[in-house]
C-alpha positions in Angstrom: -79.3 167.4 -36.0 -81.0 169.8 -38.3 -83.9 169.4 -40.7 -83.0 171.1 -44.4 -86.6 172.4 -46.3 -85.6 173.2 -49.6 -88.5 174.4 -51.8 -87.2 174.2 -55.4 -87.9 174.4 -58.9 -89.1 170.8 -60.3 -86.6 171.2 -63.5 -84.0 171.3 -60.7 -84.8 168.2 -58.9 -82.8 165.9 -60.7 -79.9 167.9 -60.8 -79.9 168.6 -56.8 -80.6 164.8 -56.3 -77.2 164.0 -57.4 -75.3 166.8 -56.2 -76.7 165.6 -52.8 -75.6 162.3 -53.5 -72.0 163.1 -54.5 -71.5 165.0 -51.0 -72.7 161.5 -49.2 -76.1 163.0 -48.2 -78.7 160.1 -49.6 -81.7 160.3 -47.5 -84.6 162.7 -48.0 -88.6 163.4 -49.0 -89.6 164.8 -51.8 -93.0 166.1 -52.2 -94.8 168.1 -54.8 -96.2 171.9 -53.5 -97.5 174.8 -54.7 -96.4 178.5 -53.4 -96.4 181.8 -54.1 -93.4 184.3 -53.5 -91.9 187.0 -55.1 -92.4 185.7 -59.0 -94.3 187.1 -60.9 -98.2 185.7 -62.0 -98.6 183.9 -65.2 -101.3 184.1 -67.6 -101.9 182.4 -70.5 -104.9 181.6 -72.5 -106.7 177.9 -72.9 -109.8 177.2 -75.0 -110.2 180.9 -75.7 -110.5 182.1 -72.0 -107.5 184.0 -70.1 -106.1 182.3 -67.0 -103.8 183.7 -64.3 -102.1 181.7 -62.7 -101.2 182.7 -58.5 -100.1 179.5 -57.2 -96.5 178.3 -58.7 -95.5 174.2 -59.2 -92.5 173.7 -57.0 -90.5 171.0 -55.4 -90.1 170.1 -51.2 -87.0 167.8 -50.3 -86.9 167.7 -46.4 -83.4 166.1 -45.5 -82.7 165.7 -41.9 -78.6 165.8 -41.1 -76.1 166.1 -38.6 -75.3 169.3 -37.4 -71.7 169.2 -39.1 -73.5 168.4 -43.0 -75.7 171.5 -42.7 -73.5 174.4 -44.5 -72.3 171.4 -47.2 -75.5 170.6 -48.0 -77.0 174.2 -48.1 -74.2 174.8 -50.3 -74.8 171.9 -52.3 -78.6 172.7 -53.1 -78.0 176.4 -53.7 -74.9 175.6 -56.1 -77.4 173.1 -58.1 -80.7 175.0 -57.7 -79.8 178.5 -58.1 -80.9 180.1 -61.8 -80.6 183.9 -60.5 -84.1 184.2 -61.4 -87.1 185.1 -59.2 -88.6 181.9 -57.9 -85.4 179.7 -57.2 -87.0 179.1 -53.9 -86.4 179.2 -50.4 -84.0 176.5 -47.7 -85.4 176.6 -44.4 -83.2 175.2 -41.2 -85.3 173.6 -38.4 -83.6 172.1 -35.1 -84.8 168.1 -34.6 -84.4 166.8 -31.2 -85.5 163.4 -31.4 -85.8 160.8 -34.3 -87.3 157.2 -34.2 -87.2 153.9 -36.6 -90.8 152.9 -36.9 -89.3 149.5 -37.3 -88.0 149.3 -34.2 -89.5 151.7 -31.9 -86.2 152.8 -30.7 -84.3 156.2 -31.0 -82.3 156.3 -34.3 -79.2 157.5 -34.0 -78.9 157.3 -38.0 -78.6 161.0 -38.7 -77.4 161.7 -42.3 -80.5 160.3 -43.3 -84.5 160.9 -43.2 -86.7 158.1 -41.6 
């Protein structure tokens, strides 16, 4: 089993969301975050005042799937994220050696999708 991070632009989300689900993977987190890579800073100017901005809005999906889904759904989130701009966003790979169902207690076997 492998653990996909995927930090993503939040125009994208949608977009990746269903690509995921046409290749059968339907389980995953989403979670808002903030980072700061290669893109450039922003400014702008509200109220008068000039504002930089360091930190940039992006998107976290963490999908947890068996080790034969990994390349598929890499390839499936870069297909549907990628702009060929700076600040696309990164897809991290993590080993997971165990899983549980809160439910039960029990080891979950249910790979392909995130508890």
């Amino acid at each position: 089993m492998k653990k996909i991070e995927a930090i993503i632009r939040p125009e994208k989300l949608r977009e990746v969301i269903e690509a995921l689900r046409a290749v059968e993977v339907t389980g995953f987190t989403v979670t808002q975050a903030q980072g700061r890579g290669q893109q450039k800073n922003l400014t702008g100017v509200y109220r008068g005042k000039t504002y930089t901005v360091n930190l940039h809005h992006k998107v976290k999906m963490e999908i947890v799937v068996s080790d034969h889904k990994v390349k598929e759904t890499i390839r499936t989130i870069i297909g549907t994220a990628q702009t060929g701009e700076m600040g696309d966003g990164k897809i991290f790979v993590l080993p997971v050696e165990e899983m549980y169902n809160i439910r039960t207690g029990r080891p979950d076997d249910t790979i392909d999708e995130l508890l």
